[in-house]
FIZAVO-331493 format. One line per 4 residues: number of its first residue (from 0); their letters; for each residue x negated, z negated, y negated of N, C-alpha, C, O, CB. Coordinates in steps of 0.2 Angstrom, whole numbers, plus 5000, padded with zeros to 4 digits. Atoms other than C-alpha are relative to their C-alpha. Glycine has a CB too. Example, Ala and Ser with C-alpha at 12.3 -4.5 7.8 and 13.67 -1.06 7.14 Angstrom:
BEGIN
0) as) 4996 5000 5006 4938 4961 5022 4996 5000 4994 4991 4997 4995 5005 4994 5000; 5004 5001 5006 4932 4964 5005 5004 4997 4995 5001 4996 4989 4998 5007 4998
! end
This chain:
BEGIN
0) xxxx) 4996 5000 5006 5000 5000 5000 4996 5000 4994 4992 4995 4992 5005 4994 5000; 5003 5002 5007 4994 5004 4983 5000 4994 4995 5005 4991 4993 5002 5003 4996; 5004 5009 5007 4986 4989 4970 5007 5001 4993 5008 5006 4990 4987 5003 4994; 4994 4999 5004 5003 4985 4959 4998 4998 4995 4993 4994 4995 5007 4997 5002
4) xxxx) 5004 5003 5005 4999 4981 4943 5004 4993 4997 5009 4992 5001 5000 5006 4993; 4996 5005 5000 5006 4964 4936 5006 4999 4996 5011 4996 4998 4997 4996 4997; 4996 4997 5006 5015 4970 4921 5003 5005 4998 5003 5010 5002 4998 5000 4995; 4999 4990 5001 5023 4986 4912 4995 5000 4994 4994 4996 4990 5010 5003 4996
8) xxxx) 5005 4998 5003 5008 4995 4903 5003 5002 4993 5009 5003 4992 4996 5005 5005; 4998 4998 5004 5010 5000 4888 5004 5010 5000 5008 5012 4996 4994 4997 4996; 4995 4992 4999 5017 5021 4893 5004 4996 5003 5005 4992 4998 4997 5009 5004; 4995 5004 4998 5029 5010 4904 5006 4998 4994 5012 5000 4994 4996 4994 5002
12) xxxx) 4998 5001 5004 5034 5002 4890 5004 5005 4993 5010 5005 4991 4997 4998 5001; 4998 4995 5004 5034 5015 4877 5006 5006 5002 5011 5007 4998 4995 5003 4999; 4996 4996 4994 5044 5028 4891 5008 4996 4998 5014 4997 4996 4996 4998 5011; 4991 5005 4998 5058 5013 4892 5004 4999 4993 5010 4999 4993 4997 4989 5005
16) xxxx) 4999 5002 5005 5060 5010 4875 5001 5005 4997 5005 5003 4992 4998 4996 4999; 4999 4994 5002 5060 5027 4868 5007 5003 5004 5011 5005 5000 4995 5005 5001; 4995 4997 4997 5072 5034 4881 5007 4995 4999 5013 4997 4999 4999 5002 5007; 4993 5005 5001 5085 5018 4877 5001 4998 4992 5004 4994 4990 4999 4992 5005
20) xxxx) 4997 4997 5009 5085 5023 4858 5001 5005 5001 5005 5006 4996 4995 5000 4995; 4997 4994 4999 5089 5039 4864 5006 5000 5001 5011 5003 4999 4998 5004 5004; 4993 4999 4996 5103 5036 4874 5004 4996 4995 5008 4999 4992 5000 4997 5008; 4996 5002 5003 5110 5024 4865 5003 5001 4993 5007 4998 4990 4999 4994 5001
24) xxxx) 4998 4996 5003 5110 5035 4851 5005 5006 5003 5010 5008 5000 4994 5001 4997; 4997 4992 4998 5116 5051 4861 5009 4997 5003 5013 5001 5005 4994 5005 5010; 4994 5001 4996 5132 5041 4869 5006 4998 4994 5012 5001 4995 4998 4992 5005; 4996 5000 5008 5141 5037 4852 5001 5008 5000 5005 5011 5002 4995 4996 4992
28) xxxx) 5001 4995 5004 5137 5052 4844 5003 5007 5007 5004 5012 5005 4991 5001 4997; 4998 4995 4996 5143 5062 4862 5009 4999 5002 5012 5002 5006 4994 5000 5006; 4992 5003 5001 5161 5053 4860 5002 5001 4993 5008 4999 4993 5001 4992 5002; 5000 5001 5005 5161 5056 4843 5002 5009 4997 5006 5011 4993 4992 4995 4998
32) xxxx) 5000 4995 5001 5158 5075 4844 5004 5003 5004 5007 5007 5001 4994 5003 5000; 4993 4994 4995 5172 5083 4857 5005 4998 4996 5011 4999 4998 5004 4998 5011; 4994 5000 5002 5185 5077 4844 4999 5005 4992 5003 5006 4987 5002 4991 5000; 5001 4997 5009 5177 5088 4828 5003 5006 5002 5003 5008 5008 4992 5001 4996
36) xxxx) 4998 4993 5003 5184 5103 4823 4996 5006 5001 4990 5007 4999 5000 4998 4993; 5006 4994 4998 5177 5119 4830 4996 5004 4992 4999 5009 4990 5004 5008 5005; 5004 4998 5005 5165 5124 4814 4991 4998 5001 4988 4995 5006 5003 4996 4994; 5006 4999 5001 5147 5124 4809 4996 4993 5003 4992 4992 5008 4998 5002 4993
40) xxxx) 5001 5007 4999 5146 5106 4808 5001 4996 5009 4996 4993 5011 5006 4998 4995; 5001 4999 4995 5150 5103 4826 4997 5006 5006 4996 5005 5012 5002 4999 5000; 5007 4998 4995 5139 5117 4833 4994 4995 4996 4991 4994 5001 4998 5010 4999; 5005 5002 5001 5125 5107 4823 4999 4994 5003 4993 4992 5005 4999 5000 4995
44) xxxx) 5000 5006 4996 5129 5091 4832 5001 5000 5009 5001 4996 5013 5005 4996 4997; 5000 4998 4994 5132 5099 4847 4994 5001 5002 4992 4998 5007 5003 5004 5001; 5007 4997 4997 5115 5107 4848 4996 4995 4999 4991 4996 5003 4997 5008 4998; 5001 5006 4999 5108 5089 4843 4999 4998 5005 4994 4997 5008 5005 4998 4998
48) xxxx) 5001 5003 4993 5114 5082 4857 4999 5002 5005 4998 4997 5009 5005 4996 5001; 5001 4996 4997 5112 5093 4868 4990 4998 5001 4988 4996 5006 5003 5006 4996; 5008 5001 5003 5091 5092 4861 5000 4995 5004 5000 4995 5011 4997 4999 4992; 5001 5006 4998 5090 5075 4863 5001 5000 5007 4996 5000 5010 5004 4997 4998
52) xxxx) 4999 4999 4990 5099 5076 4882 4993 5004 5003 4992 5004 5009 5009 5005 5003; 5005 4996 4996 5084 5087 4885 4995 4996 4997 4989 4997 5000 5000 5009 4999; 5007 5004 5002 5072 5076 4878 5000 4994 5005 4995 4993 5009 5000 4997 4991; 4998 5004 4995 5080 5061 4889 4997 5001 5008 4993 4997 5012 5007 5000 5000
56) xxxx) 5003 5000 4994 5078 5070 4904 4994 5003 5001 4994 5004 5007 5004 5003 5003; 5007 4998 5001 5060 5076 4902 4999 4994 5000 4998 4993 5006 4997 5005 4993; 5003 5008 5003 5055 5057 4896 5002 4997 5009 4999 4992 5011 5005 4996 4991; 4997 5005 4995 5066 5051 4913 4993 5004 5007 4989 5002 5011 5013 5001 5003
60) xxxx) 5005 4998 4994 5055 5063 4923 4993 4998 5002 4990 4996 5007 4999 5004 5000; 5005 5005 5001 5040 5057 4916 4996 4992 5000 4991 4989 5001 5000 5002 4997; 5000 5009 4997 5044 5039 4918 5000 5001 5008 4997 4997 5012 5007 4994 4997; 5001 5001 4992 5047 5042 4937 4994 5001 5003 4991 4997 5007 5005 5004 5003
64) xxxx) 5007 5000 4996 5030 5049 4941 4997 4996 4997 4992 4994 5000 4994 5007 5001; 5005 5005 5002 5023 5036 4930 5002 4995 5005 4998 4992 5009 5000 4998 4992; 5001 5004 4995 5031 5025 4939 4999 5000 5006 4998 4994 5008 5004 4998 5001; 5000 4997 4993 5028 5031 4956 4990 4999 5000 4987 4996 5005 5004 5008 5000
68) xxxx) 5006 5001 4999 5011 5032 4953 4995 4994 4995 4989 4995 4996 4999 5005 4999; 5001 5007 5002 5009 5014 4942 5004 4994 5003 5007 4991 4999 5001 5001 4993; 4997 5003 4999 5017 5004 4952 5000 4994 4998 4994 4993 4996 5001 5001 5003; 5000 5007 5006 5021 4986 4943 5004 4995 5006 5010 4997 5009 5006 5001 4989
72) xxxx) 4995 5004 4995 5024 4970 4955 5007 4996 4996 5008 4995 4990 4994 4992 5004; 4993 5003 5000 5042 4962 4955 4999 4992 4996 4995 4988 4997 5002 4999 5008; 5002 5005 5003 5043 4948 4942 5003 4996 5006 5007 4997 5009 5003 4998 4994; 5001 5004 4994 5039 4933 4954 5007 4994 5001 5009 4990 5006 4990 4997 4999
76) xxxx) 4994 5005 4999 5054 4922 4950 5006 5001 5000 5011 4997 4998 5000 4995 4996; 4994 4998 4997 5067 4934 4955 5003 4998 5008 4999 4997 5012 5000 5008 5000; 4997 5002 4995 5077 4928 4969 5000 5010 5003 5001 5015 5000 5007 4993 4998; 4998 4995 4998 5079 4940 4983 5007 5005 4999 5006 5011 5001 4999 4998 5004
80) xxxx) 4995 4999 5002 5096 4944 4978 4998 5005 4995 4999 5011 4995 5004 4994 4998; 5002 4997 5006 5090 4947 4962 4995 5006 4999 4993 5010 4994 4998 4996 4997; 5006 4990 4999 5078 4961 4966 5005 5006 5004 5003 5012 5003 4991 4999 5007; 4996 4995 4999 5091 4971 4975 5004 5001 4996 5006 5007 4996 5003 4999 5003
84) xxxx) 4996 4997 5004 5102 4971 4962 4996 5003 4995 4998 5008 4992 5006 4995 4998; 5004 4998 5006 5088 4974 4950 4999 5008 5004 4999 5014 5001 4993 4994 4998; 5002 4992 5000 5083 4990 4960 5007 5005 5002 5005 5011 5002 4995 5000 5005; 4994 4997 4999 5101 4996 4964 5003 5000 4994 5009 5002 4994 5004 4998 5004
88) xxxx) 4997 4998 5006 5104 4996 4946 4994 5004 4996 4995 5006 4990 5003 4992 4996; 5007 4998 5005 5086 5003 4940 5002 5006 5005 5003 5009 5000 4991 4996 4999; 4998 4997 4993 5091 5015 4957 5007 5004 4994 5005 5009 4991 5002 4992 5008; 4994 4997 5004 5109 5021 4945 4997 5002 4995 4996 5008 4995 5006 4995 4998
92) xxxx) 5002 4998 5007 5101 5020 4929 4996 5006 5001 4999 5012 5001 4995 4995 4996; 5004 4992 4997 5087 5034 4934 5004 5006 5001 5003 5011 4998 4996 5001 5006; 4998 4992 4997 5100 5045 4945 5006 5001 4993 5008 5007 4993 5004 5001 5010; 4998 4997 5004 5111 5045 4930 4997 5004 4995 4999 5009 4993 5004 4996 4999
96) xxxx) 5004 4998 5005 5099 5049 4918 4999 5008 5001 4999 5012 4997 4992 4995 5000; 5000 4991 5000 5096 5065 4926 5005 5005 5002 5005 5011 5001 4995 5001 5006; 4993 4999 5000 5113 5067 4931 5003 5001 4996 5007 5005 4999 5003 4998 5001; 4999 5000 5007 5119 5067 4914 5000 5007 4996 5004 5011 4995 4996 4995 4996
100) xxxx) 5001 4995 5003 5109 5079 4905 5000 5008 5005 4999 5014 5003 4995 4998 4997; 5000 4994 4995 5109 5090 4921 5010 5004 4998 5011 5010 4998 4999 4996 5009; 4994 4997 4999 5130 5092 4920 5002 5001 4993 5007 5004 4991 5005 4995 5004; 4996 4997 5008 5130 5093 4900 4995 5007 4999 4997 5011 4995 4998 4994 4990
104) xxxx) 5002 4993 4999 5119 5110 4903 5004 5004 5005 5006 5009 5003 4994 5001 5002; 4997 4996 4995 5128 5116 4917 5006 5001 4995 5008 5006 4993 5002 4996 5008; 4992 4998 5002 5146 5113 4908 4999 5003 4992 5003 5007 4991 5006 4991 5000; 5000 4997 5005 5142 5119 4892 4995 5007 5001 4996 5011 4996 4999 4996 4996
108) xxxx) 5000 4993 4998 5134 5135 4900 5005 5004 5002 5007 5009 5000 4995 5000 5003; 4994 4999 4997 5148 5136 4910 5004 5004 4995 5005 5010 4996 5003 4994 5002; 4997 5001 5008 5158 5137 4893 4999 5006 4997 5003 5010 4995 4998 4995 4995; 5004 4993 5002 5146 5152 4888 4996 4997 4993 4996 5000 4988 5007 5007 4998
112) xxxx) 5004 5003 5005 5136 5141 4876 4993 4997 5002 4992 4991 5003 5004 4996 4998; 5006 5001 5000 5119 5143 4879 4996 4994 4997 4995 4995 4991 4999 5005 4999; 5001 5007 5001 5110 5125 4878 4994 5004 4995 4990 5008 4997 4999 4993 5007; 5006 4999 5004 5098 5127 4862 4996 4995 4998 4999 4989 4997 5001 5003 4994
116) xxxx) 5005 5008 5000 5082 5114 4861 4998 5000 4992 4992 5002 4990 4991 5001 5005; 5001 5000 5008 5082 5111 4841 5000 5008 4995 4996 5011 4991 4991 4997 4998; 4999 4992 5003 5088 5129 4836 4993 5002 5002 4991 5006 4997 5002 5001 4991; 5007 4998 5000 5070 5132 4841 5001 5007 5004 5000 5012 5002 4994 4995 5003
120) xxxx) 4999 4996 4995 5075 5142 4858 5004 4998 5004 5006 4992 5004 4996 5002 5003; 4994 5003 4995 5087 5142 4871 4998 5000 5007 4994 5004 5010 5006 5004 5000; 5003 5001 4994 5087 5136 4888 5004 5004 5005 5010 5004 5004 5000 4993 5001; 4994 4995 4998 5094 5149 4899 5004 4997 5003 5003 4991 5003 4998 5005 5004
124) xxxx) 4995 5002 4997 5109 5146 4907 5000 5001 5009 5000 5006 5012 5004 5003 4997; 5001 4999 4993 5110 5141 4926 5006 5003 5004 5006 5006 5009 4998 4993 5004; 4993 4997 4998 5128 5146 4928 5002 5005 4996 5000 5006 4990 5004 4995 5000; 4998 4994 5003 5137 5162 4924 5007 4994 4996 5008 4988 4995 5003 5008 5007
128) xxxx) 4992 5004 5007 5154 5159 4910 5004 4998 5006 5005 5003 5010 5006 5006 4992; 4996 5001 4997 5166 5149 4920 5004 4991 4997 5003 4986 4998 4995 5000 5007; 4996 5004 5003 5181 5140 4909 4999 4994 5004 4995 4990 5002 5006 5002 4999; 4999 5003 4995 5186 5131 4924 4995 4994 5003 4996 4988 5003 5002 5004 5004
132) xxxx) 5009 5002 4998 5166 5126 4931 5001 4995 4995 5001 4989 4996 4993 5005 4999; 5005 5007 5007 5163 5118 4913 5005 4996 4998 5004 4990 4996 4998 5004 4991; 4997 5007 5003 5179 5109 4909 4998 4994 5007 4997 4988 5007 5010 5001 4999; 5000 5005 4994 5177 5102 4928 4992 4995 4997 4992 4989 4995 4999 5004 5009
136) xxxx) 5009 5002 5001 5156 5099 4925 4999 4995 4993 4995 4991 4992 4995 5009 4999; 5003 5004 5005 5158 5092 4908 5005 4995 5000 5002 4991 4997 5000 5004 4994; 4995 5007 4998 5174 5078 4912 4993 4998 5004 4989 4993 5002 5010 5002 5005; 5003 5005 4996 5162 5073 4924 4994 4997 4997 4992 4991 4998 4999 5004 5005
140) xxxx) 5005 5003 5003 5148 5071 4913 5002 4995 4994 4998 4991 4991 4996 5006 4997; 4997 5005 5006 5159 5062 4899 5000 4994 5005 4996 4990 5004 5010 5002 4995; 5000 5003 4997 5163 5051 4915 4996 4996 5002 4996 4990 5002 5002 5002 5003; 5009 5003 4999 5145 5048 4921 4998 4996 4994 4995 4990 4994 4994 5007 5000
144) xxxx) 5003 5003 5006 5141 5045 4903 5003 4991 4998 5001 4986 4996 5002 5005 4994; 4996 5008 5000 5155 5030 4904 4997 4995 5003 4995 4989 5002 5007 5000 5002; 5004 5004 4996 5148 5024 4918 4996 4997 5000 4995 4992 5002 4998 5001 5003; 5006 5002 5000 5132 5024 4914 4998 4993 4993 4994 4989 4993 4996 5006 4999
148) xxxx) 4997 5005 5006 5138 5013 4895 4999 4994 5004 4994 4989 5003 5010 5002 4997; 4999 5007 4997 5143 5000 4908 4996 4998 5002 4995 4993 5000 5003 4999 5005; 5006 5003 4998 5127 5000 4917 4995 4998 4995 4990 4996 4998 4998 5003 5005; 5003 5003 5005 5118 4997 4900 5003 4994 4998 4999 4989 4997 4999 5005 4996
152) xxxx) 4996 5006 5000 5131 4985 4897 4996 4992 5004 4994 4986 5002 5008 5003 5005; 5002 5005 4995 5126 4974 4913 4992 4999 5003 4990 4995 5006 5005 5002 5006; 5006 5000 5004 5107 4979 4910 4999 4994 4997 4994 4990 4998 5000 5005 4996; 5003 5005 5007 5107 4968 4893 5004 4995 5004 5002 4990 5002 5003 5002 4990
156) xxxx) 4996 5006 5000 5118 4957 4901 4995 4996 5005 4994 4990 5005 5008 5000 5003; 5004 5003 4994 5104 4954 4916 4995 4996 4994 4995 4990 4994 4996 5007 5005; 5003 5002 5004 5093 4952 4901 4999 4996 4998 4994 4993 4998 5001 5000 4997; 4997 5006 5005 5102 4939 4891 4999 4996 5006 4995 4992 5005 5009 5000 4997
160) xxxx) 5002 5007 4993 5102 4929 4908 4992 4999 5001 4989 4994 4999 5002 5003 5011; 5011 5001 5000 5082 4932 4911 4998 4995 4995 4994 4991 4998 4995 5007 4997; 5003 5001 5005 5079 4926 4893 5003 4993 4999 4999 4989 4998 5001 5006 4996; 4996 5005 4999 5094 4913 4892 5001 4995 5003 5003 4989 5000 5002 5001 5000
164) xxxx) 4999 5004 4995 5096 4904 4907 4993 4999 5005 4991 4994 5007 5007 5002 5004; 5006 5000 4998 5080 4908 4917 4994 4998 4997 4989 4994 4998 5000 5005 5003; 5006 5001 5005 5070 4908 4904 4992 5001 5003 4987 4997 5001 5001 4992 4999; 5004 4997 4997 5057 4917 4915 4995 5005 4996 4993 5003 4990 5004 5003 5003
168) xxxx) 5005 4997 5004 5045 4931 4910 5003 5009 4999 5000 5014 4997 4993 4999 5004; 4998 4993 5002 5057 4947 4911 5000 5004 4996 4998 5010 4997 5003 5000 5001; 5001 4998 5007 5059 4951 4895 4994 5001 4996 4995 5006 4992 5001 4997 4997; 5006 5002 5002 5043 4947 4889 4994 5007 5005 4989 5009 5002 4998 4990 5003
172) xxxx) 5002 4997 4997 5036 4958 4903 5001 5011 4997 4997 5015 4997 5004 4996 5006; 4997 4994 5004 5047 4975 4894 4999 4998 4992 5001 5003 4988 5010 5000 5001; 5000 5001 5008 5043 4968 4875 4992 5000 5001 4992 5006 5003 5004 4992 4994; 5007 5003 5000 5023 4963 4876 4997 5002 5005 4991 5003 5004 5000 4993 5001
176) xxx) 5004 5001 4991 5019 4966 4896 4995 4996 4998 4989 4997 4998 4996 5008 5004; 5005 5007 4997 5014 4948 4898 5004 5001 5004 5009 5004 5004 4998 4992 4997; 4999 5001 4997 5014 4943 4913 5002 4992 5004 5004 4991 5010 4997 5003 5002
! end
């Protein structure tokens, strides 16, 4: 077995905390935009969030081989309980992460709306125009996205316990990487 490190390193860190200023930017602002008015104004927020979702999942990929290949031991005063739920929820978080911005490309190609990365260029489209495809593909991705609300929900809530009642090194581990 590879040598785990004690802590999160500082790219660990930076990775985790960039992508969860993203998102919890992109989740508002992606509930916020299907109720605007078809105009300029939401194509610019569209292709926005859109960006972003493709910056998310580029950053989720790159935290996975980081993780994968930095691995970081288990804070030592989790109960065994508490490490299953911790990795069946870090286990959701990830496959949503890539699930997400995978079904807001699919459904808005679908649509016939070629996903653009900062008006710079566009990402081709993996699906031909299919009304039907995208309204299915993109309910599902508003759905995912709710989901995933929750599991950031019960994320900060794990948090708040680490920090509040355990009074452990969890936190401190994600703000500092002490150990």
């Amino acid at each position: 077995m590879r040598d785990m490190a004690p802590t999160y390193g500082v790219l660990h860190r930076a990775l985790h905390w960039t992508t969860a200023i993203l998102i919890v930017g992109l989740l508002p602002v992606g509930w916020y935009m299907v109720d605007l008015d078809f105009d300029d104004w939401k194509l610019t927020v569209y292709t926005l969030h859109e960006s972003f979702g493709v910056i998310v999942f580029t950053l989720t990929g790159v935290r996975l081989v980081w993780r994968l290949l930095h691995p970081v031991e288990p804070e030592a005063s989790l109960s065994p309980v508490e490490r299953a739920m911790s990795r069946a929820a870090h286990l959701a978080m990830y496959t949503l992460m890539i699930a997400i911005p995978l079904t807001g490309w699919i459904g808005t190609s679908a649509f016939g709306f070629p996903v653009q990365w900062m008006f710079l260029f566009t990402i081709p489209s993996p699906v031909a125009k299919d009304d039907a495809l995208g309204r299915l593909v993109l309910d599902a991705h508003g759905w995912l996205a709710l989901g995933f609300a929750a599991l950031v929900a019960l994320h900060l809530a794990g948090v708040a316990y680490h920090a509040v009642f355990k009074k452990d090194r969890v936190l401190d581990r994600m703000l500092r990487g002490t150990s």
